[in-house]
C-alpha positions as CSV (number, residue, x, y, z in Angstrom):
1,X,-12.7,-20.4,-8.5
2,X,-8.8,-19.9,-8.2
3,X,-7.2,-16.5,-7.6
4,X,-4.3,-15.1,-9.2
5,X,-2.3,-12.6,-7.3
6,X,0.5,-9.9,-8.9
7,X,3.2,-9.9,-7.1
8,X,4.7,-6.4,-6.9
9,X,8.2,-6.7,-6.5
10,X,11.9,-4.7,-7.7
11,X,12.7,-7.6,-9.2
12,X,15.5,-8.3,-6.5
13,X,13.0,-8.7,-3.5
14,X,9.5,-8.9,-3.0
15,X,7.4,-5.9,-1.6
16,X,5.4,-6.6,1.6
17,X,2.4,-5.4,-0.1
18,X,1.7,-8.4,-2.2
19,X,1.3,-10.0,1.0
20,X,-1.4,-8.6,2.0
21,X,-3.3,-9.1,-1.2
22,X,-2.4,-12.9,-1.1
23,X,-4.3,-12.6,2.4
24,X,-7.4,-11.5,0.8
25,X,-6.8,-13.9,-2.2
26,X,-7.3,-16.5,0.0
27,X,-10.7,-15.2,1.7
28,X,-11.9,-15.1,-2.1
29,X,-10.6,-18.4,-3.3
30,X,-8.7,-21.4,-1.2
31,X,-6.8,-21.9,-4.0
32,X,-4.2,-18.9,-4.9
33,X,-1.1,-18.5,-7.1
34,X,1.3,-15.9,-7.5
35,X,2.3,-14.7,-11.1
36,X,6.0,-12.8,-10.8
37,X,6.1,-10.7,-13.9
38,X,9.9,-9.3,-14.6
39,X,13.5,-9.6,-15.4
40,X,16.3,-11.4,-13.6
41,X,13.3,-11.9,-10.8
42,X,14.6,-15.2,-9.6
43,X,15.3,-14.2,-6.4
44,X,11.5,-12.9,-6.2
45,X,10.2,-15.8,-7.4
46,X,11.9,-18.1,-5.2
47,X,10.4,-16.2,-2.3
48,X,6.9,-15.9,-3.1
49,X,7.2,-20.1,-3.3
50,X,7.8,-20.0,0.2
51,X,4.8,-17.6,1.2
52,X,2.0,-20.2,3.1
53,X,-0.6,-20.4,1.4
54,X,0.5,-20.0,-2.4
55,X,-0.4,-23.0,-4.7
56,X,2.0,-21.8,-7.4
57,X,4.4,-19.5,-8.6
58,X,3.8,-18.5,-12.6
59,X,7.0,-17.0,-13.4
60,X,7.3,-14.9,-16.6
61,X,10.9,-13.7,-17.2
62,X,11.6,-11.2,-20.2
63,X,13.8,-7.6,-20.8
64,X,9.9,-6.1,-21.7
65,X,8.8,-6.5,-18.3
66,X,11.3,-5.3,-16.2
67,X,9.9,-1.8,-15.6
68,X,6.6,-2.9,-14.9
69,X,5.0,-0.7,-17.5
70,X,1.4,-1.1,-17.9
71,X,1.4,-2.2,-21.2
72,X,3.0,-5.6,-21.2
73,X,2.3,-6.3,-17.7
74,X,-1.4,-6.4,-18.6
75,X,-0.8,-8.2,-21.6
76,X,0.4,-11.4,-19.4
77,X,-2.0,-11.0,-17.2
78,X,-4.9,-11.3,-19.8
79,X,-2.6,-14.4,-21.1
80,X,-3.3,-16.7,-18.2
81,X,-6.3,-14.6,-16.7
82,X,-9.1,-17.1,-18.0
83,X,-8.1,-19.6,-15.7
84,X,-9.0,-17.3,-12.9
85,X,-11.8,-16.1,-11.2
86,X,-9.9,-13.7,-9.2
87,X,-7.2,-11.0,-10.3
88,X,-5.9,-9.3,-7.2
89,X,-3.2,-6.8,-6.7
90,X,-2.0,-4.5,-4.1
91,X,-3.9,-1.2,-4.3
92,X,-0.5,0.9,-4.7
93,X,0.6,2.9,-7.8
94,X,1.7,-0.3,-9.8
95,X,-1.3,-2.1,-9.0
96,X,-3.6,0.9,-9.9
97,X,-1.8,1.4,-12.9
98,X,-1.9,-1.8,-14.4
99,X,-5.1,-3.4,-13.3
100,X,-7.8,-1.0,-14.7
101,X,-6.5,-1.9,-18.0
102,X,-6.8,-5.9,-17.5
103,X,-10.1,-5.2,-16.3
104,X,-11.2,-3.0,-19.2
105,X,-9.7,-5.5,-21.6
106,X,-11.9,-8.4,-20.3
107,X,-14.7,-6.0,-19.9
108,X,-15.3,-6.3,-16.6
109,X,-16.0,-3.7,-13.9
110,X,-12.7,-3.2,-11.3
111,X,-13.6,-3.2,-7.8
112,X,-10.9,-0.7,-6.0
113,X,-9.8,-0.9,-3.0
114,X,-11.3,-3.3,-1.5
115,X,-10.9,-3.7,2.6
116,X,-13.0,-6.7,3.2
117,X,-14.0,-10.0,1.2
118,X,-17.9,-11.0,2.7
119,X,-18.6,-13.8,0.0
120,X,-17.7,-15.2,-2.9
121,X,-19.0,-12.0,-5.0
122,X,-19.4,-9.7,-2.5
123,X,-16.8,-7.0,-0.6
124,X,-16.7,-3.5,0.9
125,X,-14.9,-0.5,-0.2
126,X,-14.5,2.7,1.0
127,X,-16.1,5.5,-0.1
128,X,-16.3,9.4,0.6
129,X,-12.5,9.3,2.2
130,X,-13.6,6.5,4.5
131,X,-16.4,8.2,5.7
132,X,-19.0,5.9,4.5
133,X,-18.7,1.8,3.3
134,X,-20.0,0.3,0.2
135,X,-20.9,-3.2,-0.2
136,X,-20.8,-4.3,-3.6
137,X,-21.6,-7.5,-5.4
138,X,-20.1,-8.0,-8.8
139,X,-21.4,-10.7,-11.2
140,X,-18.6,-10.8,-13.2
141,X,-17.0,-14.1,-14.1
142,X,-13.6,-12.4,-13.4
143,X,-13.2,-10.0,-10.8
144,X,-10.6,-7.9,-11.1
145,X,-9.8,-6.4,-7.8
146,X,-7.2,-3.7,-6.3
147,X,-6.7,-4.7,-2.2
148,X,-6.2,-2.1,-0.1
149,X,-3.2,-3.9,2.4
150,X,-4.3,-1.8,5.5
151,X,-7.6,-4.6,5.6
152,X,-6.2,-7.8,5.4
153,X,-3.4,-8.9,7.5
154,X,0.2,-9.9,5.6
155,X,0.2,-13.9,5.0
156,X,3.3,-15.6,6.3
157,X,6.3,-15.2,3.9
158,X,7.7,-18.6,5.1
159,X,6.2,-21.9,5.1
160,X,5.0,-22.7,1.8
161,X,7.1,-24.8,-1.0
162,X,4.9,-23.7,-4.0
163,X,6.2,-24.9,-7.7
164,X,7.5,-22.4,-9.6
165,X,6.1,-22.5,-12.9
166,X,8.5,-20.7,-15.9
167,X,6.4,-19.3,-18.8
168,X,6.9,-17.1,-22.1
169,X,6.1,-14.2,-22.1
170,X,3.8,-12.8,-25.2
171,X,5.2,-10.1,-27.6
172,X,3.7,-6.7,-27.0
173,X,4.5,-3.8,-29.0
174,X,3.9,-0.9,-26.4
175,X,2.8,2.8,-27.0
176,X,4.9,3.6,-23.8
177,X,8.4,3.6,-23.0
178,X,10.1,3.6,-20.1
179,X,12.4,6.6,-19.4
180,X,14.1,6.8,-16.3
181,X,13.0,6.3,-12.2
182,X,13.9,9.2,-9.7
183,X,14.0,7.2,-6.3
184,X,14.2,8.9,-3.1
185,X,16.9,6.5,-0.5
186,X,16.6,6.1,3.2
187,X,18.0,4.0,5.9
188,X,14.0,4.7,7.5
189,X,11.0,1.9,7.3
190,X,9.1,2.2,4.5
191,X,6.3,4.3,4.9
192,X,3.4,1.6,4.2
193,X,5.5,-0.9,6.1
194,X,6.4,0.8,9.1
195,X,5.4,-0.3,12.3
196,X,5.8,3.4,13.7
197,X,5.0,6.8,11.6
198,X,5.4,10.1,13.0
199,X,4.1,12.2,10.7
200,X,4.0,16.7,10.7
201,X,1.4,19.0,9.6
202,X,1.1,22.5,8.6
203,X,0.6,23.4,12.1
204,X,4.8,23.0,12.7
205,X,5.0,26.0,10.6
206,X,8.0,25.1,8.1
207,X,10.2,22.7,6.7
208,X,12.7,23.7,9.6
209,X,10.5,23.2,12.2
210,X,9.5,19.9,10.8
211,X,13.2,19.1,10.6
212,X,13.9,20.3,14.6
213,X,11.1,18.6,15.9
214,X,9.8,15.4,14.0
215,X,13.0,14.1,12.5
216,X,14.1,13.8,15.9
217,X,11.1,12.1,17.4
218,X,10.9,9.8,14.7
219,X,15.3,9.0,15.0
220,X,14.4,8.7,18.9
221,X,11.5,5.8,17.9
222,X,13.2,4.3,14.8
223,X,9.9,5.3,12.8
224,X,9.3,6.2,9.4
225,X,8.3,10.0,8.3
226,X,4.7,11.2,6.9
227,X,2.8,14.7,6.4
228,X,0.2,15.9,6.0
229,X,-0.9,17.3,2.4
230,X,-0.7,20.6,3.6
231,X,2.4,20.2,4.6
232,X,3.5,18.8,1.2
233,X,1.6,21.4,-0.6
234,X,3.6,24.2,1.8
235,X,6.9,22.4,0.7
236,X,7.9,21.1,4.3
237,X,8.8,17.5,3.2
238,X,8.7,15.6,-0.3
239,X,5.3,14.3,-1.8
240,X,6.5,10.7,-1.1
241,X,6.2,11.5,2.5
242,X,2.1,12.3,2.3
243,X,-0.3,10.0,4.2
244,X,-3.8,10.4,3.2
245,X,-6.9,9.7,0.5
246,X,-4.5,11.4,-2.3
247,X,-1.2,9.8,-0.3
248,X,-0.3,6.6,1.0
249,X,-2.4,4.7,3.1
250,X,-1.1,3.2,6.1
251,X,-2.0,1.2,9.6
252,X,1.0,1.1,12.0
253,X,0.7,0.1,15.2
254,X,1.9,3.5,16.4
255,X,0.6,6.8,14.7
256,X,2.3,9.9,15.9
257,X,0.3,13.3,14.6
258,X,2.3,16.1,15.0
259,X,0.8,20.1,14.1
260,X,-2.1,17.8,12.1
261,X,-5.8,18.9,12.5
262,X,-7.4,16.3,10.8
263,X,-8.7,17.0,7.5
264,X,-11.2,14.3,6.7
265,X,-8.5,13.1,3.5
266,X,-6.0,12.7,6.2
267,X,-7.7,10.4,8.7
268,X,-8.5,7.8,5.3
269,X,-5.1,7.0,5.3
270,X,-4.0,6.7,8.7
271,X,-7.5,5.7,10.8
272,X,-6.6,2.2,11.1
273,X,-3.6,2.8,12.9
274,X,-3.7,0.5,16.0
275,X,-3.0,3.6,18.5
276,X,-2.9,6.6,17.0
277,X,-1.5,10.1,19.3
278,X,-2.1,13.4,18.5
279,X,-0.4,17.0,19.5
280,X,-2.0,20.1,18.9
281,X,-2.6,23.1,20.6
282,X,-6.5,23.2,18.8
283,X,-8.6,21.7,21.3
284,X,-11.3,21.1,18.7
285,X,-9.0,20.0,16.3
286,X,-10.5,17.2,14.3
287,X,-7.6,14.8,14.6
288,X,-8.5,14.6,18.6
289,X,-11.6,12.3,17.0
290,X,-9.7,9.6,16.4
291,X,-6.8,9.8,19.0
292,X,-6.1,7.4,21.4
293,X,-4.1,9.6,22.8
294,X,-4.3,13.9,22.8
295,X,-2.2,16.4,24.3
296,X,-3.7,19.9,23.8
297,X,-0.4,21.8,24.1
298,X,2.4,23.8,22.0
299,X,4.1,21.8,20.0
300,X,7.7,23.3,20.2
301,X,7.0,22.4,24.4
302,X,5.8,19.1,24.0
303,X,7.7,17.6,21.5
304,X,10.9,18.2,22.6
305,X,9.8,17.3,25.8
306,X,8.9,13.9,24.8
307,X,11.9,13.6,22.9
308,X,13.7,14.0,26.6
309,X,11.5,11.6,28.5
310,X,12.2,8.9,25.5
311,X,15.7,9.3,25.4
């Protein structure tokens, strides 16, 4: 009945995310390790040893898996994966791109993003954008699962003195290749990892406007930045910076909605927020549903003014 957790990591230092899925790893099984699947990782798999709760670190070190690619990282999964009942990983890109193949290979059905573990082969997911809840019970002897992090509170990343456990990795001879990685540097929190987000919509009218009034806030709060989609899709901001079904999914503590109506794919990704304020000048605006906090006023008034009062 153990679990087997994949840590997601840069190889230099391990994301917060995998914390989170070791949280649910434990509400599946009391018994949970941590496989750390790169290059040079050391330093990764060092920490994860210290993470309370983790009975042990499996450490696979080889040049094939330093990119992460689908390919091999699947391939030592499925290599230790039948002393498992449990195969959890963060529900993020990497984790969504590696873990529909494991399950596929061991023919079993993924359950994705799951947001709460009720039994032993039972959990909830979202479904229709968060607008409705599944519960599903898989009979699987493996259950492959993808956590999403907003529903399960990090672990503590000190505490623990897990063995770290060095293994070969298997030979795979890929289809794929990896080619290069375009990475986008800020001194900001990380979106999914911030404690504050103030994010734009379309409502601000333009990238400029976005520029004026939300950089600002979020400099005066030492929060992270997020749009809408339409205000990706209008070319205000980069893609990276979209919060939402088809975006990232976060849970701050503080959500700031700036020019944001509300579009049912918006509030999946940013409902859990613990208090969540909105400005718009649309009274009916959907956003206003899920507020803590609305101000039904002109943005190009209010913000700045709120910049002021903070400063």
């Amino acid at each position: 009945m153990a679990a087997l957790v994949i840590a997601e990591h840069d190889n230099l230092s391990l994301k917060p995310a995998t914390l989170n899925a070791i949280a649910a790893g434990l509400q599946c099984s009391p018994e949970v390790d941590v496989l750390v699947a790169g290059s040079g990782a050391d330093a990764v798999a060092q920490a994860a040893s210290q993470i309370m709760g983790v009975r042990k670190v499996i450490h696979a070190d080889a040049t094939v898996l330093a990119d992460q690619l689908a390919e091999p990282l699947a391939t030592q999964i499925l290599s230790i994966a039948s002393g498992y009942s449990y195969v959890l990983a963060p529900a993020t890109a990497n984790g969504k791109n590696v873990l529909p193949r494991v399950a596929a290979k061991l023919d079993v059905a993924q359950l994705s993003d799951v947001t709460k573990v009720i039994s032993s082969d039972t959990f909830e997911r979202p479904i229709y954008a968060g607008n409705a809840i599944a519960t599903v019970q898989s009979c699987d002897p493996i259950k492959v699962i993808t956590v999403r992090t907003t529903g399960f509170d990090p672990v503590c990343a000190t505490g623990g003195s897990a063995p770290i456990e060095k293994q070969v990795a298997p030979d795979v001879l890929g289809k794929s290749s990896f080619v290069g990685r375009e990475l986008t540097k800020s001194d900001r929190p990380e979106l999914t990892a911030a404690k504050i987000i103030v994010s734009g919509g379309r409502g601000l009218g333009s990238g400029e406007k976005y520029q004026e009034l939300v950089v600002p806030l979020a400099d005066t709060l030492g929060a992270a930045l997020g749009a809408s989609r339409a205000a990706v899709d209008a070319g205000y901001v980069p893609n990276d910076y979209q919060v939402g079904q088809t975006g990232k999914i976060v849970a701050p503590e503080l959500y700031i909605a700036v020019g944001i109506s509300g579009a049912i794919q918006h509030l999946a990704g940013m409902k859990d927020s613990k208090v969540i304020v909105a400005i718009n000048k649309d009274p009916e605006a959907p956003i206003f549903g899920v507020a803590d906090y609305g101000l039904v006023a002109d943005l190009n008034i209010a913000v700045p003014e709120l910049i002021k009062a903070l400063g």
